[in-house]
C-alpha positions as CSV (number, residue, x, y, z in Angstrom):
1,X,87.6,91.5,87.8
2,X,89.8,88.3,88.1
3,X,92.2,87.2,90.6
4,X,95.2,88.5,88.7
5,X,94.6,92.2,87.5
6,X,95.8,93.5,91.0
7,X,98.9,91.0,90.6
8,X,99.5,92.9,86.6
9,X,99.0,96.4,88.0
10,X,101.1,95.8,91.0
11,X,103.9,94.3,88.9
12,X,103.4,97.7,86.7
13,X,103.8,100.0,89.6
14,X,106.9,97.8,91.0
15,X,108.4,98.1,87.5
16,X,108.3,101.5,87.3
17,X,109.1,101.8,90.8
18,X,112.5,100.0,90.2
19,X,113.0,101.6,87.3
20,X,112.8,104.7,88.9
21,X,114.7,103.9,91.9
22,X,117.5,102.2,90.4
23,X,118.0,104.7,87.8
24,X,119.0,106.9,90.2
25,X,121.0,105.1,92.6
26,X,122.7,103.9,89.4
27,X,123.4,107.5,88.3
28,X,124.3,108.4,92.5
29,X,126.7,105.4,92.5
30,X,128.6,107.1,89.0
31,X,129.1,109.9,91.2
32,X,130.3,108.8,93.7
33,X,132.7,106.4,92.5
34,X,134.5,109.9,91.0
35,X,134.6,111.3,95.1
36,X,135.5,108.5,96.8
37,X,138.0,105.9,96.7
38,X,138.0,102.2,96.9
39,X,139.4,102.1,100.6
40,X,136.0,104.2,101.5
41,X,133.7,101.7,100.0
42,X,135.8,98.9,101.6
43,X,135.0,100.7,104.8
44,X,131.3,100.9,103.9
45,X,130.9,97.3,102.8
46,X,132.0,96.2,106.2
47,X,129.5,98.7,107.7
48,X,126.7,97.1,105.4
49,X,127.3,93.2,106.3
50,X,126.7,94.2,109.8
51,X,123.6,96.1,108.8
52,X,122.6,93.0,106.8
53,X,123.4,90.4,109.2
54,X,120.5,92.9,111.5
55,X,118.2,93.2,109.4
56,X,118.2,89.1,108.8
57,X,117.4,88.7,112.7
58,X,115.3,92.0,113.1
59,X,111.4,91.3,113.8
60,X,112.5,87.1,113.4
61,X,110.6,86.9,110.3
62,X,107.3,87.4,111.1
63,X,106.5,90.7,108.9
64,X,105.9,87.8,106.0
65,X,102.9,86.8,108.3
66,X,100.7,89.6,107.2
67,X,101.3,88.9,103.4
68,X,100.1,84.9,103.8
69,X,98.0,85.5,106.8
70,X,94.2,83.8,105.9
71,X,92.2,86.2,107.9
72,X,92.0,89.9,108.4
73,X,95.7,91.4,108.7
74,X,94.9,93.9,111.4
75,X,94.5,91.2,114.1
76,X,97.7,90.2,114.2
77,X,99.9,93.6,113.2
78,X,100.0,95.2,117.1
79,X,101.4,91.9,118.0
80,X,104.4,92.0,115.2
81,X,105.0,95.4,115.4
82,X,106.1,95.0,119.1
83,X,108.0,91.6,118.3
84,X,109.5,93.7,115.5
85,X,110.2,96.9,117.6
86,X,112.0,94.7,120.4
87,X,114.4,92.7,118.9
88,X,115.4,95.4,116.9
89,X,116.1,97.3,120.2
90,X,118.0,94.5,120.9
91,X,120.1,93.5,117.8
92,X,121.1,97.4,118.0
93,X,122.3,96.9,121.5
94,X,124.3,94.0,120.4
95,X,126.0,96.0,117.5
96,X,126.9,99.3,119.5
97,X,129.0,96.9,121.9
98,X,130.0,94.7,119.6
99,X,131.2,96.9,116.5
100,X,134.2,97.5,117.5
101,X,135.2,93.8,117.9
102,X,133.4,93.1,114.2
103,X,135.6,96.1,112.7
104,X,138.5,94.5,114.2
105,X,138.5,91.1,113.2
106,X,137.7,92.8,109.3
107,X,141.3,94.2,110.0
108,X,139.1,97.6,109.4
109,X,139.4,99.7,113.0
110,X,138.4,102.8,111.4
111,X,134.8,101.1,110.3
112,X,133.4,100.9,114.3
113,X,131.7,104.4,113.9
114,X,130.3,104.0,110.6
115,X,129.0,100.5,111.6
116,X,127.5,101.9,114.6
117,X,126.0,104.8,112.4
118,X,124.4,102.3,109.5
119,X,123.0,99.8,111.9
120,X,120.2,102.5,113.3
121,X,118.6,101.3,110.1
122,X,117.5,98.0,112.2
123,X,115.9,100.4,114.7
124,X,113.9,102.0,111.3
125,X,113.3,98.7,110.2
126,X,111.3,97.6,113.3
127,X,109.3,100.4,113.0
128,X,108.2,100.2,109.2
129,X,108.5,96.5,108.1
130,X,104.6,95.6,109.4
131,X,103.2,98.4,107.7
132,X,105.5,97.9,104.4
133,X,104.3,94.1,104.0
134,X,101.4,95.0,105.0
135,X,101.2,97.8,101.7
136,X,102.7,94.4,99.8
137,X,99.9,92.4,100.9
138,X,97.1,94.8,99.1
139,X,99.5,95.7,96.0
140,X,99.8,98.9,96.7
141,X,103.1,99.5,94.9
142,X,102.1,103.3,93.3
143,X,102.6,104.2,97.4
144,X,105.7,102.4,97.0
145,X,106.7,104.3,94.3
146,X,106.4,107.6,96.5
147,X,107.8,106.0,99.3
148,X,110.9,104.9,97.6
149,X,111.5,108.2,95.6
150,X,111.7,110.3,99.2
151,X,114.4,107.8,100.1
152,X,116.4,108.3,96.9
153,X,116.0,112.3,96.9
154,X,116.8,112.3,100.2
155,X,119.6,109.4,100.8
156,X,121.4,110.8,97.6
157,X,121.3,114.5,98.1
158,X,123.2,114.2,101.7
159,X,125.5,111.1,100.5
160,X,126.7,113.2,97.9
161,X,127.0,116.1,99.9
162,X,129.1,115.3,102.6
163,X,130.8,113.3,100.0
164,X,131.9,116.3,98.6
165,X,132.7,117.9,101.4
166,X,135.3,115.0,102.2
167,X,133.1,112.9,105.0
168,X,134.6,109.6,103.0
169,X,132.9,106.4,104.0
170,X,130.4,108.5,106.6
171,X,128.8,110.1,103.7
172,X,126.9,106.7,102.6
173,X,126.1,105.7,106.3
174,X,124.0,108.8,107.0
175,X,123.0,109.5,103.9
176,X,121.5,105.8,103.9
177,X,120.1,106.2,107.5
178,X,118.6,109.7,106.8
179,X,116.6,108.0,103.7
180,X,115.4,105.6,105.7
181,X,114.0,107.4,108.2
182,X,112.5,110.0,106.3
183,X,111.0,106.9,103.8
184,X,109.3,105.4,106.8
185,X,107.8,108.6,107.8
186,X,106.2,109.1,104.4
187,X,105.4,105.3,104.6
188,X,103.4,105.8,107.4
189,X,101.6,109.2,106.7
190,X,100.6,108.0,102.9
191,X,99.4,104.9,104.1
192,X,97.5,105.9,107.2
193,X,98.9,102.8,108.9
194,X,100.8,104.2,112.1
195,X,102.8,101.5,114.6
196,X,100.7,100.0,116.5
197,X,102.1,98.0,119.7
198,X,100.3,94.9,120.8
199,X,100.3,91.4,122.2
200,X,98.9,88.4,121.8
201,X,100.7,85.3,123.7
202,X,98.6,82.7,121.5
203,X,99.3,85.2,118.6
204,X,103.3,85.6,119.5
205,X,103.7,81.8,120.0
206,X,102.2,81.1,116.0
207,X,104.0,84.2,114.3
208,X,107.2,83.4,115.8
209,X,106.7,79.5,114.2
210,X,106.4,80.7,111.4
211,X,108.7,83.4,111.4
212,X,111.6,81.6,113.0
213,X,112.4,79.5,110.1
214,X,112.2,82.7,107.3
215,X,114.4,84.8,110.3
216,X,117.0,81.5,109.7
217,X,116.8,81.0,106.1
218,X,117.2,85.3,105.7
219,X,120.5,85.2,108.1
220,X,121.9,82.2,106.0
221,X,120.9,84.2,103.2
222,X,122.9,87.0,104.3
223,X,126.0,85.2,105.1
224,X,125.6,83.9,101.6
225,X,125.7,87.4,100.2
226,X,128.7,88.6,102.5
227,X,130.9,86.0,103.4
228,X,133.1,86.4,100.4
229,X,133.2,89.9,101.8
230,X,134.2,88.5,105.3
231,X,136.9,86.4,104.0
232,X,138.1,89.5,101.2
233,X,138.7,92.1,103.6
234,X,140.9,90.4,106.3
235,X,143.0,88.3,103.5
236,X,143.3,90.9,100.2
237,X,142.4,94.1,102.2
238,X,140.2,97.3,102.3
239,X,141.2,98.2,98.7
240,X,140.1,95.1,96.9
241,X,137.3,94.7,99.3
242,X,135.9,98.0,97.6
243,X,136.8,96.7,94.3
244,X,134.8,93.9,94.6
245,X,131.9,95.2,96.5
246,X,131.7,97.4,93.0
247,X,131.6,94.6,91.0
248,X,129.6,92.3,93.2
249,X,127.3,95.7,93.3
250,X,126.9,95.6,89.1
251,X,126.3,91.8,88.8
252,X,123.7,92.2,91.5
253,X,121.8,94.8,89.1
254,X,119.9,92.0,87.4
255,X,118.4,90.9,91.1
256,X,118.2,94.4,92.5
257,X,115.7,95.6,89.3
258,X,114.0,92.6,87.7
259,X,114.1,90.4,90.6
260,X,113.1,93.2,93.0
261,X,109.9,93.8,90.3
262,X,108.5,90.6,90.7
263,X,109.6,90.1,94.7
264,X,107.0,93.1,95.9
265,X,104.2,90.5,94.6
266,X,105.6,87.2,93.8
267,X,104.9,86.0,97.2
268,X,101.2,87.3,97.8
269,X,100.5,86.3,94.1
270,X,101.9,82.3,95.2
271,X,99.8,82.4,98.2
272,X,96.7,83.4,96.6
273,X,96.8,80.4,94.4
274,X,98.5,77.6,97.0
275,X,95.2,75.7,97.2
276,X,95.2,75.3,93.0
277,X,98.0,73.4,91.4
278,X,97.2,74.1,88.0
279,X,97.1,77.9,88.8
280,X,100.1,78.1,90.8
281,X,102.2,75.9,88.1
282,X,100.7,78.9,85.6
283,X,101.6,81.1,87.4
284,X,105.1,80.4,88.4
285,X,105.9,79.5,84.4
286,X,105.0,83.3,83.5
287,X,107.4,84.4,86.5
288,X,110.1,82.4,86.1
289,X,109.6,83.8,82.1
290,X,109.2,87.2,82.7
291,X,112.3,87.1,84.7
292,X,114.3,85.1,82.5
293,X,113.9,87.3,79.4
294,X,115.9,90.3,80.8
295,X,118.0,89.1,83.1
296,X,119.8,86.5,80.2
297,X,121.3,89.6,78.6
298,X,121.9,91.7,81.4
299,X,124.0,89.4,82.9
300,X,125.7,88.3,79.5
301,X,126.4,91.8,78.8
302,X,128.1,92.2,82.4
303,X,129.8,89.2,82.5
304,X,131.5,89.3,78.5
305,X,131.6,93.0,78.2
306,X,132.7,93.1,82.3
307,X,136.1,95.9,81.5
308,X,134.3,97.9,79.1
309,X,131.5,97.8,81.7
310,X,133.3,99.1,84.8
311,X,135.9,101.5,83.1
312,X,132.7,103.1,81.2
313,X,131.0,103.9,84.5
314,X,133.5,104.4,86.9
315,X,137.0,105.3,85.4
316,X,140.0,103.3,85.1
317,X,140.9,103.4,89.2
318,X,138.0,100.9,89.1
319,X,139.3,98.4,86.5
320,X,140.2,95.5,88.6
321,X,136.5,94.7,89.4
322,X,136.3,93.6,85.9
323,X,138.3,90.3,86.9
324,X,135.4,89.5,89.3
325,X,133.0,90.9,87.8
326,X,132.9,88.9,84.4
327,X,132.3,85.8,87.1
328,X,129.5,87.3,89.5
329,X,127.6,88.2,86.2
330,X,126.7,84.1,86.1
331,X,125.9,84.7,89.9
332,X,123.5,87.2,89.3
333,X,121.4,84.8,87.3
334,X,121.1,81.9,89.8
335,X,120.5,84.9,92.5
336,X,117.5,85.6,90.0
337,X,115.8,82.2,89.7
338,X,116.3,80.8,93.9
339,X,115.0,84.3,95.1
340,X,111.8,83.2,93.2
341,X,111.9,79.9,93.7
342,X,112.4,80.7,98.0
343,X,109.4,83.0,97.4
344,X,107.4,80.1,96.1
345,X,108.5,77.7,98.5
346,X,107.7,79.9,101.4
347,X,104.1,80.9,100.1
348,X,103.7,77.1,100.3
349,X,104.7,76.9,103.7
350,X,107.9,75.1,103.0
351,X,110.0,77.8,104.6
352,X,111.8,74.9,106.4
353,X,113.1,73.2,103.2
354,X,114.4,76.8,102.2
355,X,116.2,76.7,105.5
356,X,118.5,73.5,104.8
357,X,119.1,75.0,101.1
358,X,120.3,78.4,102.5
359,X,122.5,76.3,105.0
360,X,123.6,73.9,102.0
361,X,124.8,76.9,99.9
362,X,126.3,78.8,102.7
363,X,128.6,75.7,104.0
364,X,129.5,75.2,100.6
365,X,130.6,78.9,100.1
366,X,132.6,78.6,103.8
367,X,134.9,75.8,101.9
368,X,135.5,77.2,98.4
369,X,135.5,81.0,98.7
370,X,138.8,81.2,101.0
371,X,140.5,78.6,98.6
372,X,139.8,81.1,95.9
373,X,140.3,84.5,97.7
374,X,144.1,82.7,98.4
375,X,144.6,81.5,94.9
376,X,143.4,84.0,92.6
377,X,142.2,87.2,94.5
378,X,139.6,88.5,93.7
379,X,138.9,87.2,90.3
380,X,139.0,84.0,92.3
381,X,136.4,84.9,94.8
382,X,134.2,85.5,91.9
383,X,134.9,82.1,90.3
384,X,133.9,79.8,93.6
385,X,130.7,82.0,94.1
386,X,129.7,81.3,90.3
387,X,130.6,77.5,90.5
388,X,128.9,76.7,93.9
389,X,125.2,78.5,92.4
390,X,125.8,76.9,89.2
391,X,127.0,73.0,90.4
392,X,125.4,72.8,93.2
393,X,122.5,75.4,94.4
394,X,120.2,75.6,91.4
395,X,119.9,72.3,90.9
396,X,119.0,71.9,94.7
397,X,116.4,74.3,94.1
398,X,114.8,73.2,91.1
399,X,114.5,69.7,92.9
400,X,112.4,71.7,95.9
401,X,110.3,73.0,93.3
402,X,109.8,70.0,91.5
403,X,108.8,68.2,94.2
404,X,106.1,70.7,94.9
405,X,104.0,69.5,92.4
406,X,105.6,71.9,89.5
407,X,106.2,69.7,86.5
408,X,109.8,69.5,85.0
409,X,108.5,70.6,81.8
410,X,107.2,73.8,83.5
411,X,110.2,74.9,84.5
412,X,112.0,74.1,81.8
413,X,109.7,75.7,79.0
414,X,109.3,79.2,79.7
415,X,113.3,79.0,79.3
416,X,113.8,77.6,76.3
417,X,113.4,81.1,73.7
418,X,115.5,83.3,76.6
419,X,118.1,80.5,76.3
420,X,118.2,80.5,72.2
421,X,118.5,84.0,72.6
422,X,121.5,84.3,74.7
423,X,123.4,81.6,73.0
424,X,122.7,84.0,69.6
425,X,124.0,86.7,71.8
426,X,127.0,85.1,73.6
427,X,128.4,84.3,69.6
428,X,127.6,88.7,68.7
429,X,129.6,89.4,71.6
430,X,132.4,86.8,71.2
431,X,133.2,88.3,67.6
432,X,133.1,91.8,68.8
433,X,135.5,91.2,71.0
434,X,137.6,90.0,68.5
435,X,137.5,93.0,66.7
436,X,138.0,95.6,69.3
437,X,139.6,96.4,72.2
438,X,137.9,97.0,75.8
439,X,136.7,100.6,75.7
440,X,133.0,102.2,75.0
441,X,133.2,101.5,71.5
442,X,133.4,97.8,72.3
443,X,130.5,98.3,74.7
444,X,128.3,100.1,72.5
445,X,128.7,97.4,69.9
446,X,128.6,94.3,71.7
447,X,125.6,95.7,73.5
448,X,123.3,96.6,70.8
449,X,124.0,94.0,68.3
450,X,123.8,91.4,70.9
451,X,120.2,92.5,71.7
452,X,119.4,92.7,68.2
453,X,120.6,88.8,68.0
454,X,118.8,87.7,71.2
455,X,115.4,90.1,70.7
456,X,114.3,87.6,67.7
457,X,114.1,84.4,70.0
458,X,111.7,86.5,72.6
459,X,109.7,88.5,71.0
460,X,106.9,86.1,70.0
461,X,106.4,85.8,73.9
462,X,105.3,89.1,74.8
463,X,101.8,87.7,74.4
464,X,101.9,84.9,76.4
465,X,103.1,87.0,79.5
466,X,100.0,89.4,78.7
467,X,97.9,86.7,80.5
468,X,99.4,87.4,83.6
469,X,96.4,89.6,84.4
């Protein structure tokens, strides 16, 4: 058996895993678009940054210990479980008295219960995320798959429930939080792997330096991914807040399902060939293509076809996401390539270089997202977050690469058909829209006739990604 058969099946499993899961959260969210309003998302979204902002700081990144750890993982999992367990007993702490005081400054009062609601998912978190990397670390991604069904069945039957039943913005906070906890539960009894509390001081002071810096570059990378929602709410409102957490929620589909694929074993597949530079070049080329070839025309569709898109799915009350929307599309696909790229950098142990590129991006957001939430709304949040990742961030990431060891050529080669074929497909889509208005029609046509231009350039590489074994 060779090194990278458990890396194919495990990126089998977390494909159809994904598939799965965001199949039906895709169908939940069509739902519930048609029960709830843009003001109860807006709610929500301010709910979730605080939840995100948690879980960034939760067990202060050392859970990614037991994926790169050289020795047997079990010696060191009592001792992150109970770093895990108490900062998330104290991050909660923080958010029960200090929700109130977030909702506030959002301009959003009425968000204080539902962020004190949401947040208990830190407390789940420091319970389950040992034994979840843990299940990463041996590619076990068919228990994933059951896992991460329980917390669809379960999160969407009581979201749209008490959805139904009028509980507005409350519905998605405990039918999130009710997921999660009955997920972790089914975590732990399928995988046999209970918390268990423990402490090492030796152990502590080596897991948290090398967790501090991750713990750092995950809360920068979570201001990244909500301060344009910090600076939407208080200057456009609750209303656009929800439209744009709709839109920035589409344009994140391309990271959410391919990205999210390749994440559950892109950083235990780097770390098993770190020592090899010929291997790890190999086998970050047939990432970076395998990622590239759907996420091109995913995000060309969303981003050209971005009214069509949104009216289609969620009515026209939703149409003014489309103005953002057709922006965050080109976001999605620099989200894509640095989540891979921060994966390989970390199983390197470069997780301090990833640190000053989160706080690069981040201060560069601070300055340009206000300028364009004041000037053009929405549509003009959208622009500065597509032109900072464009201009400035991936070309600070593919120097950290680079400098790695990874040739230029190897990054730029496994992109070259995926590009052709988006180019073909940008032109489809261009005359369509010529010809038709925005409606279904348009969709259907620009959608299928721009993958019949674009599958031509990829298809001869479906071979050379079957040697990722």
């Amino acid at each position: 058996m060779t090194t990278r058969s458990p890396i194919r099946r495990a990126l089998r499993m977390s494909l159809l895993n994904t598939v799965v899961g965001k199949l039906g959260t895709f169908a939940t969210g069509i739902v519930l678009a048609r029960l709830l309003t843009p003001h109860d998302f807006g709610v929500y979204a301010i709910a979730f940054v605080a939840l995100i902002a948690l879980l960034s700081l939760n067990e202060l990144g050392v859970s990614l210990a037991i994926v790169r750890w050289p020795g047997d993982p079990e010696r060191i999992r009592p001792t992150v479980t109970t770093i895990s367990v108490a900062t998330s007993v104290l991050v909660y702490a923080l958010c029960w008295f200090g929700a109130p005081v977030f909702a506030d400054a959002m301009e959003v009062p009425e968000a204080t219960g539902v962020v004190r609601v949401l947040c208990v998912g830190a407390l789940i978190d420091g319970l389950s995320a040992p034994v979840a990397q843990l299940m990463n670390r041996e590619f076990r991604q068919g228990l994933r798959l059951f896992v991460d069904l329980s917390n669809l069945l379960v999160t969407t039957g009581v979201t749209v429930s008490l959805a139904a039943t009028g509980h507005g913005a409350w519905s998605l906070a405990w039918g999130q939080i009710t997921g999660n906890a009955v997920s972790s539960l089914v975590l732990f009894g399928l995988s046999r792997k209970w918390p268990r509390l423990g402490f090492d001081r030796k152990l502590a002071r080596e897991l948290v330096s090398f967790g501090l810096p991750l713990a750092g570059a995950s809360l920068l990378m979570v201001a990244m991914w909500n301060v344009d929602k910090v600076f939407t709410g208080p200057l456009l409102g609750a209303v656009a807040l929800g439209l744009y957490l709709q839109a920035f929620n589409l344009a994140s589909w391309p990271v959410n399902v391919f990205s999210l694929v390749v994440r559950r074993v892109s950083l235990a597949a780097f770390a098993r060939v770190q020592e090899d530079p010929g291997e790890r070049q190999a086998v970050f080329a047939k990432m970076t293509m395998l990622l590239a070839i759907p996420t091109l025309p995913v995000c060309t569709v969303l981003g050209l076809l971005a009214l069509p898109v949104v009216t289609t799915l969620y009515g026209y009350p939703w149409a003014g996401s489309a103005v953002a929307l057709q922006f965050l599309a080109l976001l999605g696909v620099v989200r894509v390539a640095s989540e891979l790229a921060y994966d390989f950098l970390v199983a390197l142990g470069r997780s301090r270089t990833t640190l000053w590129l989160q706080a690069g991006w981040l201060v560069a957001l601070l300055v340009f997202l206000p300028v364009g939430a004041m000037f053009g709304g929405i549509e003009g949040v959208g622009i500065a977050h597509a032109g900072v990742a464009v201009v400035l961030v991936l070309p600070a990431y593919a120097t950290a690469v680079a400098r790695t060891g990874i040739s230029i050529r190897a990054l730029a080669a496994p992109l070259v058909r995926p590009v052709l074929g988006t180019v073909c497909m940008v032109a489809v889509i261009l005359v369509v829209r010529w010809f038709t208005e925005p409606s279904l029609l348009q969709l259907l046509l620009g959608g299928v006739l721009g993958l019949l231009a674009y599958a031509p350039a990829v298809w001869p590489l479906r071979k050379t990604l079957g040697v990722l074994k």
